[in-house]
N, C-alpha and C positions, 0 to 999 in steps of 0.2 A: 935710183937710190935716194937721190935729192925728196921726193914723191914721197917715199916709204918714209923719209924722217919725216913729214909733214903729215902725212897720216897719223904718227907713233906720237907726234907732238900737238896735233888736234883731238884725240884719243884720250890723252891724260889730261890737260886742258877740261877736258868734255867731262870726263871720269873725277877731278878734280872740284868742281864746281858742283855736282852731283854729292859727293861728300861735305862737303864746306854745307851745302841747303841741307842736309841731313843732318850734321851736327845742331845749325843754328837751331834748329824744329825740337830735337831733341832739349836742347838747351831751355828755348825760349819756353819749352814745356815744363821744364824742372824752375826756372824760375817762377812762373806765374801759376807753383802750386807750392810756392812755398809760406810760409807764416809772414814774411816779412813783405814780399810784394803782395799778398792779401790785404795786411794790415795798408798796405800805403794804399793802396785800392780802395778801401772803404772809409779812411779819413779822408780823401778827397770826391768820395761819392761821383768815384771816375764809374764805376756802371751802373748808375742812375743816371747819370745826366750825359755822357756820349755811350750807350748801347751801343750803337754804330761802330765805334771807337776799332780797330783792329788788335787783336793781340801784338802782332808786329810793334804797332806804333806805343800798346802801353808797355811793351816790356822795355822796348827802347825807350819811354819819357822817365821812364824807374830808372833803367841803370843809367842814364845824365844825371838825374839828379842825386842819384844817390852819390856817383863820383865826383859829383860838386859837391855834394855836404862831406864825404871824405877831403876834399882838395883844399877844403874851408879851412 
């Protein structure tokens, strides 16, 4: 029985994490086509100068600082 909840409970875990990466992709995809991370995009000549750069890492440097210019 003990077994069975640890199965049911590494299952949703497993199942849980799998949605959560599906949302962000989803997400990170509606932000970095929107007008407003464009624009911040190309006044900082973030891809001219890091190409390399990861969508990952620019949609997270947008929303820091966007939430620090809000928090300002």
């Amino acid at each position: 029985m003990a077994n069975s909840t640890l199965q049911d409970n590494t299952a949703f875990a497993s199942n849980q994490w799998g949605e959560d990466s599906q949302i962000w992709q989803n997400l990170k995809t509606a932000i970095a086509s929107s007008s407003g991370f464009q624009r911040w995009e190309l006044e900082r000549n973030l891809n001219l100068i890091e190409p390399t750069t990861n969508l990952d890492q620019l949609v997270s440097l947008y929303l820091r600082e966007t939430l620090e210019t809000l928090a300002y």
